[in-house]
Structure formats: C-alpha cells, structure tokens
N, C-alpha and C positions, 0 to 999 in steps of 0.2 A: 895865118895871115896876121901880119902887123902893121895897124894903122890907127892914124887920127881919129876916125868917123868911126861912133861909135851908134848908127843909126841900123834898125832893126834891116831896114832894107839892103845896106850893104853885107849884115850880115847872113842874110840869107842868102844873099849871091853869092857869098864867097863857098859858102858851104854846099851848095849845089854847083860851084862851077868845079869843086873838088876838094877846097881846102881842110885841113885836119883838124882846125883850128881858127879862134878867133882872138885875137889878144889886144888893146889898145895900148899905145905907145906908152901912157901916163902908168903901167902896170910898174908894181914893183921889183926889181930882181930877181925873190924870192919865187914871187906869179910867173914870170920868165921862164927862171928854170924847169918850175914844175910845171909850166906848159911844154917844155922841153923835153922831158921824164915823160909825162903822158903822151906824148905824138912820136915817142920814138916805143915806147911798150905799144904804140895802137890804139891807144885811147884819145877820145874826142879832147880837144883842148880848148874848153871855152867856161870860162872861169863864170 
C-alpha cells in the first residue's frame, strides 16, 4: 500500500485487510524499489 498517512492505525488495517506492504508516499525511489523486490520475492514490505 501507498499512502500519505503514516498513522499506526491505518497501518494495521491495511495489513490485515491483506496488504504485502506499507510504504509512504514521501519514500524514496531507492525504498520504492526495494519495497518492490521484497513484495514480489514474498517478503513483507514495510520499511
């Protein structure tokens, strides 16, 4: 998931409503990517 709100509670929603991943928009390209690399190998992406 990618968003503005970087509040504890959305991010628990998003990860119980199924998401692989948590990322805020302000990340930088490099956190991007490698949140990109980690969610396609399988692995949690929450920096």
């Amino acid at each position: 998931m990618l968003t503005t709100f970087g509040h504890d509670d959305y991010v628990f929603d998003a990860l119980r409503a199924g998401a692989s991943g948590f990322l805020l928009k302000r990340a930088t390209p490099e956190e991007l990517i490698a949140a990109v690399h980690a969610t396609a190998a399988g692995d949690p992406a929450c920096p």
